[in-house]
LOZA-823785 format. One record per atom (N, C-alpha, C): z, x, y; residue in one letter. Coordinates in pm, whole numbers, plus 50000, padded with zeros to 5 digits. Layout:
# LOZA-823785
     up   east  north  code
      Z      X      Y     a
...
This chain:
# LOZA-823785
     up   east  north  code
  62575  88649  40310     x
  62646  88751  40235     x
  62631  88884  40308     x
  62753  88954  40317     x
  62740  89098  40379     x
  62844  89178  40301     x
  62781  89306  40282     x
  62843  89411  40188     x
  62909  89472  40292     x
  63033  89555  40319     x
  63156  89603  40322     x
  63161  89743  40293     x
  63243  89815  40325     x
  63290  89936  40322     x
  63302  89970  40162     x
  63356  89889  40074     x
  63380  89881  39976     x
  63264  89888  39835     x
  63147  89815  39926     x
  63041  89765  39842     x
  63062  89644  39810     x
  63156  89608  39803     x
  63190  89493  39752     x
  63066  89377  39856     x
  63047  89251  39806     x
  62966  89186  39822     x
  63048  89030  39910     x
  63040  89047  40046     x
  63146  88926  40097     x
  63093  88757  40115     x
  63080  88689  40081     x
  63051  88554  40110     x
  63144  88517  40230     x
  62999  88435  40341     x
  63048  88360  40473     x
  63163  88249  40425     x
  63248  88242  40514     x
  63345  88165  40495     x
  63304  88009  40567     x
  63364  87911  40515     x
  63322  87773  40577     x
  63382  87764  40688     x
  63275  87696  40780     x
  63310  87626  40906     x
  63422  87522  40883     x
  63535  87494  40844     x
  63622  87354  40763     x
  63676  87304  40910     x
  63609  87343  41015     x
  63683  87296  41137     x
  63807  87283  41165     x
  63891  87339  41092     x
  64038  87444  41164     x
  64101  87476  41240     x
  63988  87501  41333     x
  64011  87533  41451     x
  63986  87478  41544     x
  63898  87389  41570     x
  63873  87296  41650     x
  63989  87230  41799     x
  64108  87242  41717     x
  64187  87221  41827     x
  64258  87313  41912     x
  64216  87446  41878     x
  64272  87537  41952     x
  64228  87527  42111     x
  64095  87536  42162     x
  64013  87602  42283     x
  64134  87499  42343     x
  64180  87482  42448     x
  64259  87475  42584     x
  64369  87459  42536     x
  64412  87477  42406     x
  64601  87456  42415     x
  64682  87611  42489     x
  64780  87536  42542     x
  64860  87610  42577     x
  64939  87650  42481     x
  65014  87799  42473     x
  65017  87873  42358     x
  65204  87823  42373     x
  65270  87826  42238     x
  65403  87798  42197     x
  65491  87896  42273     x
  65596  87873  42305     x
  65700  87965  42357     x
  65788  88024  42213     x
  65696  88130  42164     x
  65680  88200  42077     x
  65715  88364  42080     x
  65803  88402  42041     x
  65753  88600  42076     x
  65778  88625  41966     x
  65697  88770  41939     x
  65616  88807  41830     x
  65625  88946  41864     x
  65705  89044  41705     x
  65718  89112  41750     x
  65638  89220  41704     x
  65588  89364  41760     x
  65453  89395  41761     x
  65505  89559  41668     x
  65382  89650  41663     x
  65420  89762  41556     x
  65464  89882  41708     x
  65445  89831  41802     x
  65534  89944  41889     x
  65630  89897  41974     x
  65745  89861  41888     x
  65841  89815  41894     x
  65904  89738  41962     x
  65794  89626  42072     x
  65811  89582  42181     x
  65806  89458  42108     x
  65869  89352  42248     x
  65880  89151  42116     x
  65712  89132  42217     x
  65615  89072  42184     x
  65537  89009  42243     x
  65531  88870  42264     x
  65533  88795  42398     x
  65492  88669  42457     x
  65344  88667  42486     x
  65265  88577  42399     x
  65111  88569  42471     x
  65124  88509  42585     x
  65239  88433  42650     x
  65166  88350  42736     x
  65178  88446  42887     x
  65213  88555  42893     x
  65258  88667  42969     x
  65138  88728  42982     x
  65118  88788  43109     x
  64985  88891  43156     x
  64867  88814  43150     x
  64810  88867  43148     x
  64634  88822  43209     x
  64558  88847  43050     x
  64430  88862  43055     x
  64320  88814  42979     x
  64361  88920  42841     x
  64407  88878  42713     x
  64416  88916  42644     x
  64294  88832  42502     x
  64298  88954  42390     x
  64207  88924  42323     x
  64313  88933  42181     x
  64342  88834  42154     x
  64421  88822  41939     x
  64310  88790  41844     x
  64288  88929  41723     x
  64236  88857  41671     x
  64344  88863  41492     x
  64334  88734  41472     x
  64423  88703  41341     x
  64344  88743  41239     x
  64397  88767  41117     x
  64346  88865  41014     x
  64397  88798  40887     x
  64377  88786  40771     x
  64419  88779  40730     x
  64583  88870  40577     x
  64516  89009  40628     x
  64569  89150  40580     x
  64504  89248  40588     x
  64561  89348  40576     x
  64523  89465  40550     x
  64614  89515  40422     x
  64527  89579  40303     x
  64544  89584  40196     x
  64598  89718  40232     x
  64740  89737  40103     x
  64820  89866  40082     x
  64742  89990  40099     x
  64798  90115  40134     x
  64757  90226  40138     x
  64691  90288  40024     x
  64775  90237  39925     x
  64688  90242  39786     x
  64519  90159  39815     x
  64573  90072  39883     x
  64403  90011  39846     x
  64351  89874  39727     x
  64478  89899  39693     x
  64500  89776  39627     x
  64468  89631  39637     x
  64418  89537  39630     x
  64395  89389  39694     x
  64463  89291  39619     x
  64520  89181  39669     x
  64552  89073  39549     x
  64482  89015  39433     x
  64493  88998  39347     x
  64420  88942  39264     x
  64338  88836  39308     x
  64220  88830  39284     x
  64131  88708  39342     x
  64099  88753  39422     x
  64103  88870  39528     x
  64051  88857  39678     x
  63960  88859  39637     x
  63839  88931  39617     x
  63726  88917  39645     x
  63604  88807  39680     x
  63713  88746  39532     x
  63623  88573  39550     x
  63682  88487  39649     x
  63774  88495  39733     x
  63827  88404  39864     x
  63704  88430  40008     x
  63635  88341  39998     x
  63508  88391  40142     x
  63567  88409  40241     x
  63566  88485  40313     x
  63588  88544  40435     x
  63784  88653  40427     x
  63777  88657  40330     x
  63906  88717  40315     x
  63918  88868  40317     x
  63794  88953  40308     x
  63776  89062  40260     x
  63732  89140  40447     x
  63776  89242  40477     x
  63685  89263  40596     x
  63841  89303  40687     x
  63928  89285  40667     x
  64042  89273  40733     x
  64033  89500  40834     x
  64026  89600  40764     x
  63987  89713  40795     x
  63876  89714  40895     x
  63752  89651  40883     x
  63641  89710  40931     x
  63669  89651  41093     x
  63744  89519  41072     x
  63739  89454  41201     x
  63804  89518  41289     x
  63961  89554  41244     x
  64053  89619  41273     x
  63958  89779  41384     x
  63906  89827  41277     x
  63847  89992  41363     x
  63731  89892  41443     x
  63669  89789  41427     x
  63564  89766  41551     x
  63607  89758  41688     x
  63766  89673  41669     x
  63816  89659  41803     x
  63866  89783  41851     x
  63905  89858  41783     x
  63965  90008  41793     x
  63832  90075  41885     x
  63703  90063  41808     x
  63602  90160  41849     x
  63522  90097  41977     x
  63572  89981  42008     x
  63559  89876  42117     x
  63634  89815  42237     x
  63762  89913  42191     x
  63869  89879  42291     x
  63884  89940  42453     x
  63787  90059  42469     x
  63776  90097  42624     x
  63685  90020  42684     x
  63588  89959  42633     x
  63479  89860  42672     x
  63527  89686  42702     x
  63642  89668  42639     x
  63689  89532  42662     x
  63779  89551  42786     x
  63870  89685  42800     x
  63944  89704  42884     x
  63877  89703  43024     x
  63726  89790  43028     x
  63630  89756  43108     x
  63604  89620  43174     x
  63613  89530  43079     x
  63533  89378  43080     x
  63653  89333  43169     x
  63798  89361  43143     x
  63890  89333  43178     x
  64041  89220  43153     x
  63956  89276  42993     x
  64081  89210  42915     x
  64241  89358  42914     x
  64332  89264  42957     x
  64425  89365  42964     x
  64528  89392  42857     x
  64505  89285  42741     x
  64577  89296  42600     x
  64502  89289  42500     x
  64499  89359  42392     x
  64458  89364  42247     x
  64534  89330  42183     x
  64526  89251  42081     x
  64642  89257  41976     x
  64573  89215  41824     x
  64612  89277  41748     x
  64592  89199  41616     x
  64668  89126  41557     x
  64673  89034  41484     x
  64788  88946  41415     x
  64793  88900  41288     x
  64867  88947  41221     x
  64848  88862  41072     x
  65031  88796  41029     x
  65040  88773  40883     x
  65151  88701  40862     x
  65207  88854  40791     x
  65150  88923  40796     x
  65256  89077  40751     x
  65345  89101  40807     x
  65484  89192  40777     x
  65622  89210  40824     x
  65576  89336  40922     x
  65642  89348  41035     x
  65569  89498  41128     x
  65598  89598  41062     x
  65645  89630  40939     x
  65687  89767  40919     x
  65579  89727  40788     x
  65484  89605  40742     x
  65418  89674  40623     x
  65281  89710  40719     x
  65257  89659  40913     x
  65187  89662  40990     x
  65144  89827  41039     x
  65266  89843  41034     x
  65273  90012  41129     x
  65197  90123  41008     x
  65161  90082  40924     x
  65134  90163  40839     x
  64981  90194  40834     x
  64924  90038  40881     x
  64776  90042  40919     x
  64715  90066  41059     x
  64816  90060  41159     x
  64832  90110  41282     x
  64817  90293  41308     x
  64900  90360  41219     x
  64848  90483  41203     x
  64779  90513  41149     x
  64737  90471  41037     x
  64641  90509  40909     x
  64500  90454  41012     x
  64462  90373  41103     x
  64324  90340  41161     x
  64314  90436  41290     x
  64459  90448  41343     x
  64442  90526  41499     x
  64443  90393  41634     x
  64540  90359  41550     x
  64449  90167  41669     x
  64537  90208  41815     x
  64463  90178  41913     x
  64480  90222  42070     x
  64594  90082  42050     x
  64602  90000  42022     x
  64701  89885  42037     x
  64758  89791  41928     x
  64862  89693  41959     x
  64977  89701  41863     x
  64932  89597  41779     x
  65017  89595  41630     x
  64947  89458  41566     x
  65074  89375  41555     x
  65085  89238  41587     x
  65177  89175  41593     x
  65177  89104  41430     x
  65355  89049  41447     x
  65360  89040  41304     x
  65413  88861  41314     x
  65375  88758  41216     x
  65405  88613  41237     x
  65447  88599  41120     x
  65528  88668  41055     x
  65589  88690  40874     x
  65686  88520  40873     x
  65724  88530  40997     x
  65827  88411  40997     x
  65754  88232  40985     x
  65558  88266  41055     x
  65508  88153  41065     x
  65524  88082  41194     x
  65627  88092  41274     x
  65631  88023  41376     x
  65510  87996  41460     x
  65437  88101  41474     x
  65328  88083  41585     x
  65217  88032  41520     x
  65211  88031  41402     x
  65103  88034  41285     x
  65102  87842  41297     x
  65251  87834  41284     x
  65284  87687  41226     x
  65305  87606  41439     x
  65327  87671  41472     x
  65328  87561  41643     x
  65192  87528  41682     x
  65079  87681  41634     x
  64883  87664  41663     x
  64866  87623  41589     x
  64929  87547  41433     x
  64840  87475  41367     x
  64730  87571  41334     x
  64725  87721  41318     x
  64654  87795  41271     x
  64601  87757  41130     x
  64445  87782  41081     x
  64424  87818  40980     x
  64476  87888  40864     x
  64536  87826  40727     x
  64603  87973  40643     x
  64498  87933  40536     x
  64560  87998  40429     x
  64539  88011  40283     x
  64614  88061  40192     x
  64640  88007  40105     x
  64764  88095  39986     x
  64684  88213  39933     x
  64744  88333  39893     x
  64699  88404  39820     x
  64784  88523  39757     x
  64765  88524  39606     x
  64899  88621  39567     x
  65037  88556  39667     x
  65069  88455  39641     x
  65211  88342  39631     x
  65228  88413  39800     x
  65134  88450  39913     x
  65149  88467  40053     x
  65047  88380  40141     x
  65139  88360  40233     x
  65067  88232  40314     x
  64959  88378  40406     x
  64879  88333  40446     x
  64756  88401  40511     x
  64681  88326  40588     x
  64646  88424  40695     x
  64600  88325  40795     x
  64461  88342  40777     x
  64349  88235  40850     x
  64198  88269  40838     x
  64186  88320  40955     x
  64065  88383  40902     x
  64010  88500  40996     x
  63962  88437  41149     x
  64002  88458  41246     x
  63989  88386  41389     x
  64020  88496  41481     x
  63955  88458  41596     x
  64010  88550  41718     x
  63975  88393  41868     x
  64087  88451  41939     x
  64176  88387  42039     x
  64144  88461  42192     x
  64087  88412  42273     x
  64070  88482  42407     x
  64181  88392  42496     x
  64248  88455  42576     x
  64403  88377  42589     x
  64415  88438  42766     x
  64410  88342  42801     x
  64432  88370  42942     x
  64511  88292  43024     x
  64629  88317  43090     x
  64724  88230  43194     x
  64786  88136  43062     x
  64804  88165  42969     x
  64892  88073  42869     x
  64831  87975  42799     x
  64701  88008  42816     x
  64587  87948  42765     x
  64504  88000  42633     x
  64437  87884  42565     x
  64358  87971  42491     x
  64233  87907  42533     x
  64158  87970  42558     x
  63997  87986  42686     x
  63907  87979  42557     x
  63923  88069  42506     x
  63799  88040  42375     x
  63817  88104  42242     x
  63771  88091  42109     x
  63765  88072  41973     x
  63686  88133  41901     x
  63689  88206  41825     x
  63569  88268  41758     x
  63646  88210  41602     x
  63548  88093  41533     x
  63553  88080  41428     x
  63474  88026  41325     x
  63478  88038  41194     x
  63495  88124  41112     x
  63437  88268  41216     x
  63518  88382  41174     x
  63484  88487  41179     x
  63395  88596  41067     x
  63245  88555  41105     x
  63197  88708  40986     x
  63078  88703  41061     x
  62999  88850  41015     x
  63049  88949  40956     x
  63211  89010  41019     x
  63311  89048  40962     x
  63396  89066  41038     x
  63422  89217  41173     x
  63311  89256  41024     x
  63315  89427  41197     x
  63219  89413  41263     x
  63184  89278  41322     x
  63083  89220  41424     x
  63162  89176  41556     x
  63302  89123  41532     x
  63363  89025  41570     x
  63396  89099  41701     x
  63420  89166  41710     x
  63499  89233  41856     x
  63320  89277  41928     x
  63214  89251  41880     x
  63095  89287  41935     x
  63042  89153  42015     x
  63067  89082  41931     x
  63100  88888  41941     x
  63159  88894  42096     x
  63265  88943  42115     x
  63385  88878  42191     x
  63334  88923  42328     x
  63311  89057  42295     x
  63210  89192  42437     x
  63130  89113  42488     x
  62997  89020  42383     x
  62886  88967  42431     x
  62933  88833  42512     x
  63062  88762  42500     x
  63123  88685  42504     x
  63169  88688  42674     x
  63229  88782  42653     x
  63309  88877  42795     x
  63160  88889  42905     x
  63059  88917  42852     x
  62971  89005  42948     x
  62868  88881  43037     x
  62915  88732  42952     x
  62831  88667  42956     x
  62875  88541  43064     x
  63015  88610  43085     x
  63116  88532  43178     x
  63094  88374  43137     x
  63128  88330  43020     x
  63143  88184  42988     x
  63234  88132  43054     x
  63198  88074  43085     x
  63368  87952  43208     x
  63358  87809  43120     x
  63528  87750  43163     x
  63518  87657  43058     x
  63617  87686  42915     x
  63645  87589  42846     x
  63672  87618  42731     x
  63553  87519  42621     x
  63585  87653  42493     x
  63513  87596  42370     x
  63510  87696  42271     x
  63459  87609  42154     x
  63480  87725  42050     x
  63342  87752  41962     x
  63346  87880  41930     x
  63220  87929  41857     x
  63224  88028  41783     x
């Protein structure tokens, strides 16, 4: 259990093995289009870092009914500013893309894009396609499909390695650094 910005009180989310088949697939011929106004292809450029989210709650602040009690659903903000407050240090490591991703439309995206200050764009999968070709993790919630919390290290059209379940979630981009620094070769997931 880890408390949150909120206070609120978060329960670890289950390992349900989900993900398991991600580490070496090659990623869908998919584009995805991002909150600065560009379409994104992962399988394009060099060492990029996605991490999927499941939302970021209205400006109001509002949450769906039930979030709290969904484990690992809560955290979607803190992760968001870790990679933000972590993003000249990955660029260092020499990842050359950031992205965040959830199943939100880019224009309910761009709203948390300014409101955090994020150095990079959050892509939007409202349609599912990429969600539904990776066989990604979801969850229903408030009658919206949602993805589980995961992050994706993606290199040459690859996905190289997995961070899943993801928590604490404003750990996760600290995760990925120690990850990066530790030059893992190989694929696998953890």
């Amino acid at each position: 259990m880890s408390g949150d910005k909120t206070g609120m009180v978060a329960e670890m989310p289950e390992d349900d093995g989900a993900a398991l088949h991600l580490a070496g697939m090659a990623l869908p011929d998919v584009v995805l289009r991002a909150t600065d106004g560009t379409m994104v292809d992962l399988r394009d450029g060099g060492l990029a870092v996605v991490y999927a989210y499941p939302r970021t709650s209205p400006a109001d602040g509002k949450a769906l009914a039930g979030w709290d009690e969904i484990p690992g659903a809560r955290g979607c903000t803190p992760q968001s500013c870790a990679f933000r407050d972590h993003f000249a240090e990955l660029r260092e490591l020499g990842v050359d893309r950031v992205f965040g991703l959830s199943t939100q439309t880019t224009e309910y995206q761009m709203e948390a894009v300014e409101r955090l200050h994020l150095p990079f764009p959050l892509l939007s999968d409202h349609l599912l396609h990429f969600t539904s070709a990776l066989r990604l993790p979801t969850f229903e919630a408030g009658g919206l499909v949602l993805m589980k919390r995961l992050t994706m290290i993606i290199e040459a059209g690859r996905i190289r390695h997995v961070f899943y379940p993801v928590f604490p979630p404003q750990q996760n981009a600290q995760a990925v650094i120690e990850w990066l620094r530790a030059g893992k070769a190989g694929l696998s997931t953890g």
